[in-house]
Every structure is written in structure tokens, then in C-alpha cells.
N, C-alpha and C positions, 0 to 999 in steps of 0.2 A: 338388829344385832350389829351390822355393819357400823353405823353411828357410833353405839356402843365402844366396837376396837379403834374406831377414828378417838372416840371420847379418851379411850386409857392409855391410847397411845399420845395425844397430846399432856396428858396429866404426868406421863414419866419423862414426856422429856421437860416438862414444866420445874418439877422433884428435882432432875440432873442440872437445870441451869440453877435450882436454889442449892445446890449443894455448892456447885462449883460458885458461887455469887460467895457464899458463906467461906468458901476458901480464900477466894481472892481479898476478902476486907479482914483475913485472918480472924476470919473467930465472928464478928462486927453485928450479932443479930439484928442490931439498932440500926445498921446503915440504913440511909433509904432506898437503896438498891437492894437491897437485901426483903425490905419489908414489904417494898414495891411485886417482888415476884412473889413469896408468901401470899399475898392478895390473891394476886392472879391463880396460883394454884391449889390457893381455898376454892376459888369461886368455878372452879376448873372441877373438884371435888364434889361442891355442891351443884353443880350440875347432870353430874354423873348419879349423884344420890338420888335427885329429884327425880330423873329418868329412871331409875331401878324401882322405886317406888310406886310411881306412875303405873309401870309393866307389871310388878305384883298384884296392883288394885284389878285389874284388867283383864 
């Protein structure tokens, strides 16, 4: 469970730097700064899902 809060807390602030990333290139979803953190807090996302999953089967 501890993982878990370490997990959703790296994933919001992952969210808050693509907001703010999304601000600074005004608008820019295409930048690659932009797309670049998108990735990462996909993969941030899917990590958290695969683990929740995992713990249901279980």
C-alpha cells in the first residue's frame, strides 16, 4: 500500500508538470516537451494500473 501512495503521488506531480509544460508552450500539445512528459505519465499510469490489478487477482 505504501508503494501504492509513493505510486500516486509521483503520477500527480507527473499531471502538474504536464499541465504546467502545456502552459508554458501556450497551448503546444505537439511540443516535444510536452509529449515527452505525456509518456512518462502514461507509463507512470500504467504502472499503477498493472499493480492494482495484480492486488485484485491476489
Amino acid at each position: 500500500m505504501v508503494m501504492s501512495l509513493e505510486l500516486k503521488n509521483q503520477i500527480e506531480k507527473a499531471r502538474h508538470n504536464l499541465h504546467m509544460l502545456v502552459e508554458h508552450h501556450e497551448g503546444g500539445l505537439g511540443h516535444p516537451d510536452v509529449i515527452r512528459q505525456s509518456m512518462a505519465l502514461d507509463e507512470l499510469i500504467n504502472e499503477y494500473n498493472r499493480m492494482n490489478r495484480s492486488q485484485t487477482r491476489n
